[in-house]
Each structure stands twice: as structure tokens, then as C-alpha cells.
N, CA and C atoms as a LAMMPS dump frame, in Angstrom:
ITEM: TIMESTEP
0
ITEM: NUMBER OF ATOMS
330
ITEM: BOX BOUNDS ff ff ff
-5.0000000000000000e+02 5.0000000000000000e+02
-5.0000000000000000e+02 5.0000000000000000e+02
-5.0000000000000000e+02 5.0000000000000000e+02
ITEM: ATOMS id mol type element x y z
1 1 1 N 432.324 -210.569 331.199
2 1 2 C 431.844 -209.247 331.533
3 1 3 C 432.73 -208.172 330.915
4 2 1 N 433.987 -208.486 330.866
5 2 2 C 434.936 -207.464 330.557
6 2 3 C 434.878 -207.323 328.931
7 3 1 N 434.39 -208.637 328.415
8 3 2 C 434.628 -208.134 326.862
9 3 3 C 432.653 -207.605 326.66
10 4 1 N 432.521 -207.959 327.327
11 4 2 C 431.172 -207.467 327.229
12 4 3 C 430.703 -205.79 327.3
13 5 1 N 431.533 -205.283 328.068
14 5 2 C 431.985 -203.781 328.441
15 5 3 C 432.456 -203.39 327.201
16 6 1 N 433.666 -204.032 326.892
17 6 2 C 434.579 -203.765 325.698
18 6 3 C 433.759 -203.22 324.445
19 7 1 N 432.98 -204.416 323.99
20 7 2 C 432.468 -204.419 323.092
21 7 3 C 430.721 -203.018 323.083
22 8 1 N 430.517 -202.715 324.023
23 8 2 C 429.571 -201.342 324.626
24 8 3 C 430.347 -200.479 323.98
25 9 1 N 431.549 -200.777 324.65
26 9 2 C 432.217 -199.381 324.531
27 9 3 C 432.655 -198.711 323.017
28 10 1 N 433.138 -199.518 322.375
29 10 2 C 433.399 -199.661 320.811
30 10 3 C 432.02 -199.52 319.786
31 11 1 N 431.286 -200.596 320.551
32 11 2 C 430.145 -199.59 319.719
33 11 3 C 429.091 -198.089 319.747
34 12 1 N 429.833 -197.527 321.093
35 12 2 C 429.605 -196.466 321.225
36 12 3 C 430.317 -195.387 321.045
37 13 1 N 431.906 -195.788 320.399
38 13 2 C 432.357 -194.765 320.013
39 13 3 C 432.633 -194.945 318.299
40 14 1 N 432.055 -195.361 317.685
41 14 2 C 431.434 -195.738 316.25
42 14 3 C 430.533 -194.701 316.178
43 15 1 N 429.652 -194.445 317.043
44 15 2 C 428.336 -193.331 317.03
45 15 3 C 429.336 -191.667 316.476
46 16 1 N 429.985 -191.395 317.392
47 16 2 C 430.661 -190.462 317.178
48 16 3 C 431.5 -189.929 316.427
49 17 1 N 431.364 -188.763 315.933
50 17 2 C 431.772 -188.464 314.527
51 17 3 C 432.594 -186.929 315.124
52 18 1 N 433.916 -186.844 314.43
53 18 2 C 433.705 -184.94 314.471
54 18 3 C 433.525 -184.292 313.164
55 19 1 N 434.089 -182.986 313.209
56 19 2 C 433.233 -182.484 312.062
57 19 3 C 433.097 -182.893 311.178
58 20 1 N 432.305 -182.638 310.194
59 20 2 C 432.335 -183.21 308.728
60 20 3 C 432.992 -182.851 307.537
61 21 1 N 432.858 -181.792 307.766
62 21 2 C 433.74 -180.511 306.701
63 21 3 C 434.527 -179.51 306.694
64 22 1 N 435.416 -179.9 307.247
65 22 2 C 436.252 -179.232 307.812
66 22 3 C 437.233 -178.157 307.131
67 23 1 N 436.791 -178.57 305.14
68 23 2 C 437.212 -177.197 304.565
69 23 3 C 436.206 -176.549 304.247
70 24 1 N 435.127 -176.206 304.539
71 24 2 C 434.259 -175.176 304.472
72 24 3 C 434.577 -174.283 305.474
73 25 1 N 434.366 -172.543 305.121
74 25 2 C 433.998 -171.648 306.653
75 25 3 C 432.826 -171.196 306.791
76 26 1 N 432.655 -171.149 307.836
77 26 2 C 431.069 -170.849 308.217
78 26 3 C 430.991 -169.746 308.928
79 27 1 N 432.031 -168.616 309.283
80 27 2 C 432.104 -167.476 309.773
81 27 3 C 433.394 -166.585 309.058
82 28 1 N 432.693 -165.511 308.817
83 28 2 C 434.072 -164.603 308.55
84 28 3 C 433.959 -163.49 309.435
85 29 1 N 435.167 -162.941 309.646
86 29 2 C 435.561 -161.832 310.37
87 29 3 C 436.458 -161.114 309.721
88 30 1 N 435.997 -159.526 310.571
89 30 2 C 436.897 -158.243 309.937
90 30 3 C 437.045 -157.322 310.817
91 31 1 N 437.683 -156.396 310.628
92 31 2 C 438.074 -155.301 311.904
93 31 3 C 438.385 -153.755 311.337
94 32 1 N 437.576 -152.853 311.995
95 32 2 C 438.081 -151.571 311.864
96 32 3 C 438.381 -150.491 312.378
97 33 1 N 438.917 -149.712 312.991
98 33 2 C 438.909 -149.14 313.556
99 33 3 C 439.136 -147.57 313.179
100 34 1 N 439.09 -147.081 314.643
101 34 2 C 438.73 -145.225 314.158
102 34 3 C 439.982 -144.801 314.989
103 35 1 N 440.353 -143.398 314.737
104 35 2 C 441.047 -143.55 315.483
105 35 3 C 440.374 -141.846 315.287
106 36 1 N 440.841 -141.443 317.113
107 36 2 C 440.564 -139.596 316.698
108 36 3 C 441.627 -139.088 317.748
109 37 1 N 441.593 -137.774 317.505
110 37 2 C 443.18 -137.007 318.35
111 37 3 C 442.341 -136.357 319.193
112 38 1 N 442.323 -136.278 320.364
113 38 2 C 441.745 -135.417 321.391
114 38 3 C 439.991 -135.302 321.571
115 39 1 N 439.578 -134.84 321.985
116 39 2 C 438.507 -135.118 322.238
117 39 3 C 437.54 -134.511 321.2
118 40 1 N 437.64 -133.808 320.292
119 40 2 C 436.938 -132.822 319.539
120 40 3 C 437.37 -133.252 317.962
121 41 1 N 438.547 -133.887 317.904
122 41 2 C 438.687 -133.814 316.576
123 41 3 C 437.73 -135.104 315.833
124 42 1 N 437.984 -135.185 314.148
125 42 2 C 437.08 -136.308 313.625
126 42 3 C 437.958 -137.671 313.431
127 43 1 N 437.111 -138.797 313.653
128 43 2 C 437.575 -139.961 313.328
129 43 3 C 438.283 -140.726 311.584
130 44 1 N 439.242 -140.759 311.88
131 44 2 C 439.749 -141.567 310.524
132 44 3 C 439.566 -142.87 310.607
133 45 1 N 438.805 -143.588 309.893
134 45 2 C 438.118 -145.259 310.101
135 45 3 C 439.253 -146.108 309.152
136 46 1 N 439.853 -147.082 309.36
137 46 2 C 440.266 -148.097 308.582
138 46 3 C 440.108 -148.987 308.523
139 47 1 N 440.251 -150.312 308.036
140 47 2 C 439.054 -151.406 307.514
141 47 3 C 440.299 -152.889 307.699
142 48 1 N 440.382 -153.429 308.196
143 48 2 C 441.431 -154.731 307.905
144 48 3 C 440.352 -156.196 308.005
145 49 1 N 440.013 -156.717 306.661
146 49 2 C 439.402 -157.985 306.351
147 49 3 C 440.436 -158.998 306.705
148 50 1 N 441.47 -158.701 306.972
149 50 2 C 442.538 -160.063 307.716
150 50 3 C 442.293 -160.95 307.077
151 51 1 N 441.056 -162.129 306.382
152 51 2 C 441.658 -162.886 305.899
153 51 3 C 441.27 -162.746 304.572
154 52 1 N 440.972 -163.749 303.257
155 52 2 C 441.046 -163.796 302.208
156 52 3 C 439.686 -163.691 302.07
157 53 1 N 438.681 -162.906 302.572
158 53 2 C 437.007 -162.485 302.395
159 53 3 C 436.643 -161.542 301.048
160 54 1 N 435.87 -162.911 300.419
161 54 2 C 436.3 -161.632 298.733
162 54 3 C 436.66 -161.557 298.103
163 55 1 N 437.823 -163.113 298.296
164 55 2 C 439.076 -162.842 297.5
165 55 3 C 438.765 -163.133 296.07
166 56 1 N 437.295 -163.732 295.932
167 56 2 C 437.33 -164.246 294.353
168 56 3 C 436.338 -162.76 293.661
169 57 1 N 436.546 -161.627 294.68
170 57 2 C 435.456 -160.813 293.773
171 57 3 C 436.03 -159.293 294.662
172 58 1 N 437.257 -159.411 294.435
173 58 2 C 437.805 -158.179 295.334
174 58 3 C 437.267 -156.953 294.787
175 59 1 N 436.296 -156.675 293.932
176 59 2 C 436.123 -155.42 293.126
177 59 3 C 434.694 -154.844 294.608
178 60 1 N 434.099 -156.208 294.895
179 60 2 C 433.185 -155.595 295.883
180 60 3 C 433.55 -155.016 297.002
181 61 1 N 434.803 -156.054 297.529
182 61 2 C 435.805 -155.941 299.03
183 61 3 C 436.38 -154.62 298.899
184 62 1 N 436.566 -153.733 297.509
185 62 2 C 437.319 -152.482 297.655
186 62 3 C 436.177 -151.355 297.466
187 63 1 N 434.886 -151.686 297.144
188 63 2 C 433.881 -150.972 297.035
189 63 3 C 433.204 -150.567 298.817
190 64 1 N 433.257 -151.887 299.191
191 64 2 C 432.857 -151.81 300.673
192 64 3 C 433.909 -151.165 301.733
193 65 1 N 435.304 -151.285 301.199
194 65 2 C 436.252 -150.733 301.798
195 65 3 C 436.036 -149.187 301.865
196 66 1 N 436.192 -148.892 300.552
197 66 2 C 436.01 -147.412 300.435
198 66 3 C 434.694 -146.587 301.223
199 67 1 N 433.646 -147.17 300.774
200 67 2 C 432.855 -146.637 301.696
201 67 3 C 432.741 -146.494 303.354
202 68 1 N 433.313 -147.584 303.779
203 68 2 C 433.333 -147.76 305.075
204 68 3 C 434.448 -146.387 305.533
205 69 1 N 435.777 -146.264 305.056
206 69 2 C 436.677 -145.332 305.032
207 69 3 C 436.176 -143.883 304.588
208 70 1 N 435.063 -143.523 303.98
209 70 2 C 434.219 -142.197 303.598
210 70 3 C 433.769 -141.979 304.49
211 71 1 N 432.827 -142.764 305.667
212 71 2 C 431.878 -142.72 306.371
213 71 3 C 432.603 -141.889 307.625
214 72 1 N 432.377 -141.148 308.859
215 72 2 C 432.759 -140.258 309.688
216 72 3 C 432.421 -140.381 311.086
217 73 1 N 431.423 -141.705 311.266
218 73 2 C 430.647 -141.603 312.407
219 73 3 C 431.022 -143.303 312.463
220 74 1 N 430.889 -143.95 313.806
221 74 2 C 431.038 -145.483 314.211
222 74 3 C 429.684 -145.711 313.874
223 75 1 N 428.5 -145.276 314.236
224 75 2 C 427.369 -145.606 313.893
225 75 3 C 426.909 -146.097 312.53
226 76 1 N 427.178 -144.971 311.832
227 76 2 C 427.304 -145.167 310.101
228 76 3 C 427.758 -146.253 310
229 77 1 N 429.115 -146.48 310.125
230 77 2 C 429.716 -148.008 309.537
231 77 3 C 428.706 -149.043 309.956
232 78 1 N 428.612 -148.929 311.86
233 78 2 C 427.949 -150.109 312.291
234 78 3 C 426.79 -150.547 311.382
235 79 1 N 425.656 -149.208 311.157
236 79 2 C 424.458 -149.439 310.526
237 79 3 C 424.968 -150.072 308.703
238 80 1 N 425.706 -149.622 308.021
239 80 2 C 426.235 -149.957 307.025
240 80 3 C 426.107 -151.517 307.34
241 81 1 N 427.223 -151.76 307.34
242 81 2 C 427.786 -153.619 307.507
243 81 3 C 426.491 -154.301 308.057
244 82 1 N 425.937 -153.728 309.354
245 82 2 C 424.542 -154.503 309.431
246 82 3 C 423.451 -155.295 308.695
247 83 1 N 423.626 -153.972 307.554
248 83 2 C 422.479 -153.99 306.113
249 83 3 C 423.544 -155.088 305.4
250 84 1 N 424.279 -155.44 305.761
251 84 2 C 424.87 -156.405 304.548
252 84 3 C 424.729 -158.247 305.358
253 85 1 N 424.542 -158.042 306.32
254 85 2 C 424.361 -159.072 307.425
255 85 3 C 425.34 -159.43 308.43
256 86 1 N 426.346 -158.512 308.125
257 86 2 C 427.551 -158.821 309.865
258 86 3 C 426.824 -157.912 311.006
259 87 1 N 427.391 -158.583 312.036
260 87 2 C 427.045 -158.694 313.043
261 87 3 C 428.302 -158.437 314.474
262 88 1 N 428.116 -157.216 315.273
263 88 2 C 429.019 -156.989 316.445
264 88 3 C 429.409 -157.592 317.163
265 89 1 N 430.859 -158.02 317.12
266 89 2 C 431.018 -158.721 318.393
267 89 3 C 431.608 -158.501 319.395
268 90 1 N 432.898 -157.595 319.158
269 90 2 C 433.27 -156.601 320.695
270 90 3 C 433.875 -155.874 319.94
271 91 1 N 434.054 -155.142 320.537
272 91 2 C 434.752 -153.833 320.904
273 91 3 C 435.825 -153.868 321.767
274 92 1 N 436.979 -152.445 321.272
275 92 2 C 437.955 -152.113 322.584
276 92 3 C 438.512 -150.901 322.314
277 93 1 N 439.017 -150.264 322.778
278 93 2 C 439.499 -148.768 322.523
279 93 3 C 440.502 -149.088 323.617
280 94 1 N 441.863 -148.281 323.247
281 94 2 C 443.281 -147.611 323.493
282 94 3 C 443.555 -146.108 323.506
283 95 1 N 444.848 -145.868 323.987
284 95 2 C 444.732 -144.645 324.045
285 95 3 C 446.077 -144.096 324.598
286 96 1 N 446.687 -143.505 323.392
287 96 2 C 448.148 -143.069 323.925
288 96 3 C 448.809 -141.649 323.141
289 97 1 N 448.965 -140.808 324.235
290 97 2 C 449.153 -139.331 323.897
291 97 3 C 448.498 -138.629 323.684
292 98 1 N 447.031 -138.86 323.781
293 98 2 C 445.615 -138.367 323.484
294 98 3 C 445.243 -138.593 321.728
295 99 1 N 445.545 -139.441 321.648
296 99 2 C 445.06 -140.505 320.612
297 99 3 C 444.384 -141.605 321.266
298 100 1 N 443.167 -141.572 320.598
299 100 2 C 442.131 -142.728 320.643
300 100 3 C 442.202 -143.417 320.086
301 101 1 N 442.213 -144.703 319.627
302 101 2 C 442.113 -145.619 319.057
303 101 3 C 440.645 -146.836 319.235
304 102 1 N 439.865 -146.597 318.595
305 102 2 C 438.734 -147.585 318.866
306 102 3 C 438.639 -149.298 317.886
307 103 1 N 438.596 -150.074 318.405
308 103 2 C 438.578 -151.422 317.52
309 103 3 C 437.097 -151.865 317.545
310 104 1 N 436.757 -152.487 316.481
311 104 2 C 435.508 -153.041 316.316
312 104 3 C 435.548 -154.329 315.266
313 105 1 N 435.537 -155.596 315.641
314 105 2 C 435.253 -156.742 314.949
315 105 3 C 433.711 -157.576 314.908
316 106 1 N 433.708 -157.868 313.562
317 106 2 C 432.35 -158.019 313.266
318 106 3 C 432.21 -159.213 312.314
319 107 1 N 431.462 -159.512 312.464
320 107 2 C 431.244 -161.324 312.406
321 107 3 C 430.419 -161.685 311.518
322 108 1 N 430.191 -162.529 310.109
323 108 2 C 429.262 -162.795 309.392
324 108 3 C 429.224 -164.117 309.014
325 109 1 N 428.065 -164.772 309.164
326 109 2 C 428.016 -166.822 308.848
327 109 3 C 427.754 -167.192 307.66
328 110 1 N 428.137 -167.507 306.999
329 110 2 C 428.256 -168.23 305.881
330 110 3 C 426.905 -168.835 305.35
């Protein structure tokens, strides 16, 4: 009985596999944030791709940079990056001395 178990058991963990490809990525992420002074003034947006997104065609990554950094409104960017296919995933805002600080990371699948 016991090798009988044994042998269940072994061939049921034969079935099981983990990933397959484990150097592919299948999500990238990026982050930007705004930051504004008091309640009235305008937002300065900055852009951090954190990892190597682009890296074989950085002429686009500084094209998309720049624009994102032109733009004046959170909406704008959001709707921007949308049209390219990332996607929101949270948010957080800070706030020290009456400086705002807003974060926004955004998510795109491969």
C-alpha cells in the first residue's frame, strides 16, 4: 500500500511544472509624478521608467518622456499613455510644507 501511495504520488508531481520562461517579461512598469506648491499653483510632472523599458530604442523612451513632462494636467498624461496601451494601477500623494507630491504607476503587458 505504501509504495503504492508512493508511486501516486511521484506520478503526480511529474504533472507539475513551474514557469516556463522565466527570461521573458510580460509586464512593464513606470512612474510619474506631479508635484504642485500650494493649492493654486501648476504641476511639474516627472517620468521615472525604473527599469530598462526601451532600452533597445531609447530615441522613443525620450520622445515619450518629453512629452509626458510638456503636458500640465494628470489627465493629459493619464489619457496620453492610455493611447499607447498602459494601464493605472495606483496612485498616492504626499505632502510636506505645502508641497504636493502625487505618484502614479502604470502598467503595460507584453
Amino acid at each position: 500500500m505504501k509504495n503504492t501511495l508512493f508511486m501516486v504520488c511521484l506520478f503526480m508531481s511529474l504533472n507539475l511544472m513551474a514557469q516556463s520562461d522565466s527570461a521573458s517579461q510580460t509586464e512593464f512598469y513606470f512612474q510619474f509624478k506631479a508635484k504642485r506648491h500650494y493649492s493654486g499653483g501648476s504641476l511639474r510632472i516627472s517620468v521615472d521608467f525604473g527599469q530598462k523599458y526601451l532600452a533597445t530604442d531609447s530615441f522613443t523612451r525620450q520622445i515619450m518622456k518629453s512629452k509626458i513632462e510638456s503636458l500640465t494636467q494628470i489627465e493629459d498624461v493619464l489619457e496620453y499613455m492610455n493611447g499607447y496601451g498602459w494601464k493605472l494601477v495606483t496612485t498616492s500623494c504626499s505632502s510636506y510644507h505645502y508641497f504636493n507630491t502625487y505618484y502614479y504607476v502604470m502598467r503595460k503587458e507584453n
